[in-house]
VMD Tcl script that draws the C-alpha trace (Angstrom):
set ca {
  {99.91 -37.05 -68.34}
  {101.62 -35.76 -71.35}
  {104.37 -37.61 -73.37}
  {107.73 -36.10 -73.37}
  {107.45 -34.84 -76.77}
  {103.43 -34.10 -77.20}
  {104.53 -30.65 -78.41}
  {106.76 -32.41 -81.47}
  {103.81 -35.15 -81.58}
  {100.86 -32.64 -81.68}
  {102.75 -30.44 -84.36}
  {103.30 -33.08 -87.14}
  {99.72 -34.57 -86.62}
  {98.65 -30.60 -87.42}
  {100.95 -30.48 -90.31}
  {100.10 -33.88 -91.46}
  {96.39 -32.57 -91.78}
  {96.56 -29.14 -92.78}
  {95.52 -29.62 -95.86}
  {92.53 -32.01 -95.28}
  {89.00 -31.83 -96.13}
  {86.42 -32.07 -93.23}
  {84.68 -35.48 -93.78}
  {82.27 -36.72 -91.12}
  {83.59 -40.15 -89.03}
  {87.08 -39.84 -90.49}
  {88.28 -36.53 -89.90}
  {85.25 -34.15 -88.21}
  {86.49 -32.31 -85.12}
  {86.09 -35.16 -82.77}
  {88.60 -37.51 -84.57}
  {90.93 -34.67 -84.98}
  {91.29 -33.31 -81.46}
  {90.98 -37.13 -80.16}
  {93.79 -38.11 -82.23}
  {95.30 -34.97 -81.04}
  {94.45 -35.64 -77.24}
  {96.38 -39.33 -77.78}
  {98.97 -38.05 -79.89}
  {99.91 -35.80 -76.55}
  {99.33 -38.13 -74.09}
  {99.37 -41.50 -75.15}
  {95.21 -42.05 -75.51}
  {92.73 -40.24 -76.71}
  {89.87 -38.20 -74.63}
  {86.76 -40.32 -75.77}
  {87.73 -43.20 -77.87}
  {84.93 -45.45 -77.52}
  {82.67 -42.44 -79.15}
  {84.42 -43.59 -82.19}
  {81.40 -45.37 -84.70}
  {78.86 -43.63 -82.56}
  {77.92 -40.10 -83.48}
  {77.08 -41.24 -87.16}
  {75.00 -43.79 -88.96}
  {76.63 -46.37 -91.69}
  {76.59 -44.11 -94.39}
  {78.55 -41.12 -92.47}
  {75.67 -39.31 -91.92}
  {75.37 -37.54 -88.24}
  {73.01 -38.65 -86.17}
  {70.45 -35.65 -85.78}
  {70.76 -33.59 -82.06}
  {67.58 -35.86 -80.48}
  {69.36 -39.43 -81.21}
  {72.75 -37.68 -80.19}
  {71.00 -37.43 -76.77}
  {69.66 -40.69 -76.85}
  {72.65 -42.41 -77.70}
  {75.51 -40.34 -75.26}
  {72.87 -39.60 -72.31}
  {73.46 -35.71 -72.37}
  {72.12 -32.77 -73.75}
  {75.04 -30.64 -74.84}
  {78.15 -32.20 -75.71}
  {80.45 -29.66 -73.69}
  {78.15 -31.87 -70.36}
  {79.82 -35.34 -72.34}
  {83.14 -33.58 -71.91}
  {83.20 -32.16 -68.53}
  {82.53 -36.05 -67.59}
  {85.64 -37.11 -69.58}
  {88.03 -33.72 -69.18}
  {88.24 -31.00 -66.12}
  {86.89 -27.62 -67.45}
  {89.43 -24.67 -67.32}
  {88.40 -21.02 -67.40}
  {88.76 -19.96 -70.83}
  {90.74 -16.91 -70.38}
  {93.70 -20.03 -68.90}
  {93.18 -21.88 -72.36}
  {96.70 -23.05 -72.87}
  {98.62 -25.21 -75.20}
  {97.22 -28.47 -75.87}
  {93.79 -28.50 -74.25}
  {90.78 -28.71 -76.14}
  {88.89 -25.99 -77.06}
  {85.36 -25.39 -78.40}
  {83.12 -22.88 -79.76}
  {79.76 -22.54 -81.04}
  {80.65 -19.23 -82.81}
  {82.40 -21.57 -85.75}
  {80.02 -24.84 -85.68}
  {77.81 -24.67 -89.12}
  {76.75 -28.09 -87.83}
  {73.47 -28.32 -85.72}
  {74.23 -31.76 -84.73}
  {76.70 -30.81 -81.70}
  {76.37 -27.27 -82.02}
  {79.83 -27.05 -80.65}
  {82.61 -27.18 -82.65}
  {86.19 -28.80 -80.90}
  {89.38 -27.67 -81.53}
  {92.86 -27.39 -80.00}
  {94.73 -24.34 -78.29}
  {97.97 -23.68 -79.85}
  {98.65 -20.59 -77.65}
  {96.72 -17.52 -78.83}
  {95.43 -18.97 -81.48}
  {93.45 -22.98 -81.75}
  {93.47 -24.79 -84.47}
  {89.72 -26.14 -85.85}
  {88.48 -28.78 -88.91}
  {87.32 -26.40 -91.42}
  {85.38 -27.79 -94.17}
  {88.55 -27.53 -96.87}
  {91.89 -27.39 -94.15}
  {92.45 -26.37 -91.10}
  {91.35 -23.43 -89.94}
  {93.70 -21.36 -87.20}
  {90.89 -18.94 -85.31}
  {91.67 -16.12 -82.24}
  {91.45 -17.41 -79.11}
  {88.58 -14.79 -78.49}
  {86.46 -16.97 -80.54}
  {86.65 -19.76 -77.73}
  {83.63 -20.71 -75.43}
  {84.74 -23.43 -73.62}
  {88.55 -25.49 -72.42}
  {89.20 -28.44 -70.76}
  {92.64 -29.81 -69.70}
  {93.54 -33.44 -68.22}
  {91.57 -34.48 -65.15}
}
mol new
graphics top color blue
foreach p $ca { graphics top sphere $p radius 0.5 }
foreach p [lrange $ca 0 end-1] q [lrange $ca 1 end] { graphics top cylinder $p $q radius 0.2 }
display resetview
């Protein structure tokens, strides 16, 4: 359920981060949208993933220990277990939003963001990056 003011919330997290560099187990696109996710409704989407995706030096694991370690394939299968899937063309405010048109990464393959409307909002490897909706592959909204 979202907090009374996720809208204010979600907003000053963006603005607080606009600026950032993209920087693997502190802010990638999972702890961004997470952070996000409980910054609208009080938790985030997947927090025990946190210290999980990378090894002690920040590193990502590679795509086969990914598997091994979450028990799926693709991460957009990890999410449909966590989030319900929306049709992409009814992407709205606040859900999470992923592509694999923007992900230079071949760890996930997917890169998460958030839907700000007709436009989402991504971790780009200097600041945030604000993409066309028509980029998006995939949405998923509370369950």
């Amino acid at each position: 359920m979202m907090l009374p003011n996720w809208k204010q919330n979600l907003t000053a997290w963006i603005e607080q981060n606009k600026e950032r560099r993209f920087s693997w187990g502190t802010h990638d696109c999972f702890v961004f949208t997470n952070v996000a996710w409980r910054k609208m409704t009080g938790k985030g989407y997947a927090d025990e993933w946190y210290d999980r995706y990378y090894d002690t030096n920040y590193r990502p694991l590679s795509p086969d220990q990914m598997r091994e370690e979450f028990g799926y394939q693709e991460l957009y299968e990890a999410l449909d277990e966590k989030l319900k899937r929306v049709p992409v063309t009814s992407a709205s405010y606040g859900n999470l939003v992923g592509t694999t048109k923007r992900s230079n990464l071949n760890t996930t393959r997917v890169a998460l963001g958030i839907c700000l409307g007709n436009t989402s909002v991504f971790v780009g490897t200097r600041r945030l990056e604000f993409l066309p909706n028509n980029d998006i592959e995939f949405a998923w909204g509370e369950k």
